[in-house]
N, C-alpha and C positions, 0 to 999 in steps of 0.2 A: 737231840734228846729223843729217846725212844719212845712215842707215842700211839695212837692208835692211827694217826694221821692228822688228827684232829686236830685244832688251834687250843693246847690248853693253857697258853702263857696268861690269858686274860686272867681264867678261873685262879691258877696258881696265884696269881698276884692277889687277888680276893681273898682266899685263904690265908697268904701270908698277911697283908692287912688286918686280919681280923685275928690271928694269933702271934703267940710271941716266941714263934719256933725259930732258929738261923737254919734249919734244915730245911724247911721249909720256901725259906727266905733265897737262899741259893738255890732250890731247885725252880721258883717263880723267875729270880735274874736268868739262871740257864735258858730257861727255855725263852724266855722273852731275846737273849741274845741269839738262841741257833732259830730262831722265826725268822729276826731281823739279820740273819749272818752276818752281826757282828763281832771281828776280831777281839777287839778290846773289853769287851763285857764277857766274852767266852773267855778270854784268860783271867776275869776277872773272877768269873764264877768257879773254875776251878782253882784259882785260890782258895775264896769260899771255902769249898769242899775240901781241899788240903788244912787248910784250918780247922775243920767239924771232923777229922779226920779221914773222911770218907775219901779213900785213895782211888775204887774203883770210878765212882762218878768226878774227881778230878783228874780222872784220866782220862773219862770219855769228854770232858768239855776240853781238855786241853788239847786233843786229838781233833774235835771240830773246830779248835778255833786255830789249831794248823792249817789245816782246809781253810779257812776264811785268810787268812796271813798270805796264804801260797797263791788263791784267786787276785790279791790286791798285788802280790809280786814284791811283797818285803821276804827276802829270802833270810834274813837272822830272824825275823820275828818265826819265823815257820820251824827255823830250826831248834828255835828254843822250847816252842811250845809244843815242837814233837817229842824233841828229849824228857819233858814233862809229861808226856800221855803213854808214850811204850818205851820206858826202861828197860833193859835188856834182862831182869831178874824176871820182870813180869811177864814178859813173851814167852820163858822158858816155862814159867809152870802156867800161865790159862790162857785162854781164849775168850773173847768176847765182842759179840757182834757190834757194839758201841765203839770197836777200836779199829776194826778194818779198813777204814776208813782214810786211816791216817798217810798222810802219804812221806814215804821216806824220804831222809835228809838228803841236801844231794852231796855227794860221793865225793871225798878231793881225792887230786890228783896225785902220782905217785911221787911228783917232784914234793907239791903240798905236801902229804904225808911225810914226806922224808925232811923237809922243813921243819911242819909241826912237831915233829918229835925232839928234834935237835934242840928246839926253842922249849919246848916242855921238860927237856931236861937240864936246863940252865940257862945255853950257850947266847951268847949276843949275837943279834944280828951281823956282826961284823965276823965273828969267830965261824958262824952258821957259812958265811959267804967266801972265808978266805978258804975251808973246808972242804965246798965242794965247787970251787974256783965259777962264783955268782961276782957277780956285782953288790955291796948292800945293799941296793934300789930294788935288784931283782929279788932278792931275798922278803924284803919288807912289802914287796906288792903278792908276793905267796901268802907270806902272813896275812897280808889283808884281806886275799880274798878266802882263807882259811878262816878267821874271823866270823866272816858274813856267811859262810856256808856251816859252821858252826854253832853260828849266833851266840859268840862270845864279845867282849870288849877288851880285855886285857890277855897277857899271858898269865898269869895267875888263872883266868875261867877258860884260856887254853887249854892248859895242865890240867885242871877237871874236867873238863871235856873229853881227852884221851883218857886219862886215867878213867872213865866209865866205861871207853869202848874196848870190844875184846884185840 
């Protein structure tokens, strides 16, 4: 959270106590989670903020709490809560210094890629492998680690997954 440097998660939390604002209320959680570089409270707080609509500050906690994700070495969680912070619409029109932060997905491979795509466009894992003469095994441990660098669970949040990227 962009502060003076100062610890103001106390004071926020006081303020929010004492009013009955959710704007408020998220910007106290925020900064109480990027104090305590907590993962789970930073993606919690840019919900918050996605909820109050407030897209740019649920951008900028869900880009800290990438950062917090990628220090603990959950690489889906990292990748999910990046796709949450720099959406590809938003990089093209601003900038903003709460977001530089964020560190990129990491990259699959070309065999991955060529994988994911096949799988994003229907094909079964068995059709994917007779295709480009794999193994099913070999196919479905692509997948998996497509997955986890994606930070999807199904092919269904595959398919949106690609379909965001250019």
């Amino acid at each position: 959270m962009r502060t003076s440097g100062d610890d103001t998660s106390a004071r926020l939390r006081e303020l929010a106590d004492a009013c009955d604002s959710p704007l408020v209320s998220a910007r106290a959680r925020h900064a109480t989670a990027a104090r305590a570089r907590n993962a789970q409270e930073l993606a919690g707080a840019a919900s918050d903020f996605e909820t109050l609509g407030a897209k740019l500050l649920a951008a900028e906690a869900s880009s800290a709490a990438a950062e917090a994700f990628r220090r603990t070495g959950d690489r889906r969680a990292t990748t999910a809560a990046h796709r949450h912070a720099v959406p590809e619409r938003f990089l093209r029109r601003r900038s903003h210094p709460g977001l530089f932060h964020a560190s990129a997905a990491v990259p699959l491979s070309g065999r991955e890629r060529e994988i994911v795509m096949l799988a994003a466009n229907g094909l079964a894992s068995k059709d994917i492998a007779e295709r480009l003469f794999l193994s099913v095994r070999t196919v479905s441990n692509h997948l998996q680690h497509a997955y986890t660098k994606l930070g999807v669970r199904s092919r269904a949040g595959l398919a949106e997954a690609v379909a965001c990227t250019p």
